[in-house]
C-alpha positions in Angstrom: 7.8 5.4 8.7 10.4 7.9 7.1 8.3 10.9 5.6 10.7 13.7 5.1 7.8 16.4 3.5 6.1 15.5 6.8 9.6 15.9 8.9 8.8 12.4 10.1 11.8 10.6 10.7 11.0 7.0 12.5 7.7 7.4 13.4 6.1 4.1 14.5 2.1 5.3 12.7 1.1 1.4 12.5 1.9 0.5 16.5 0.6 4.0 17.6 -2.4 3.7 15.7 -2.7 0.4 17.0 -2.4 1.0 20.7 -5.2 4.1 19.9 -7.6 2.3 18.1 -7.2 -1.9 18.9 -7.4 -3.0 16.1 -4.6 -4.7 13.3 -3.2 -1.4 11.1 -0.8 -1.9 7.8 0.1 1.2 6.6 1.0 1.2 2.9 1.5 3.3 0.5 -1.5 4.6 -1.9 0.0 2.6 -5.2 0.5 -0.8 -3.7 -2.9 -0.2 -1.4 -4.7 0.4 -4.5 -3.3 -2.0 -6.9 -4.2 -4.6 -3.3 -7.4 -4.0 -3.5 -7.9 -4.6 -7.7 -6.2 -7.9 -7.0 -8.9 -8.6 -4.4 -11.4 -7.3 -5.1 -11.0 -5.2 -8.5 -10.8 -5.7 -12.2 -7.6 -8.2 -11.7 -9.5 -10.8 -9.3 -9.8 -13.0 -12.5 -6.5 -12.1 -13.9 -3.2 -14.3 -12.9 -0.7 -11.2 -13.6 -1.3 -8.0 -13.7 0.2 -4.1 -13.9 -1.2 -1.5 -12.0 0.0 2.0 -13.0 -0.4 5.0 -10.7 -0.2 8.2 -11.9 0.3 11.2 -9.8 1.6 14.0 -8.4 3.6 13.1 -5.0 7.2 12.3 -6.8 7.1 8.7 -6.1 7.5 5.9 -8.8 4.4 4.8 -10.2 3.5 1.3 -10.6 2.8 -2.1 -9.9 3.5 -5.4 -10.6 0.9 -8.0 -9.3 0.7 -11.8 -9.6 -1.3 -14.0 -8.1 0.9 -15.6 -5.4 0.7 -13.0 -2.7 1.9 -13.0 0.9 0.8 -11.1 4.2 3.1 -8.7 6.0 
């Protein structure tokens, strides 16, 4: 994870948070988590495509594009 507000230059969060807790950890960030869980569980569940935008305040891109066909990390 490369966080440079945070001064967090390769910093392994998912296998440390792994080894603490012992359970599976993805670390994402909030868009693509969000827009995740509207494809699962949300509003798009019964859509094929969707757009998720995210609007905020961090100085990221907002946005998302979903589709149906989506894969694991």
């Amino acid at each position: 994870m490369h966080v440079p507000a945070l001064g967090w230059r390769d910093l392994a969060l998912q296998s440390l948070w792994e080894a603490r807790f012992g359970l599976r950890v993805i670390v994402e960030n909030k868009a693509r988590a969000a827009a995740t869980v509207e494809f699962l569980q949300g509003a798009a569940q019964a859509v094929q495509n969707f757009v998720y935008v995210s609007i905020g305040t961090s100085g990221h891109p907002p946005g998302r594009v979903g589709t149906r066909s989506v894969s694991a990390k």
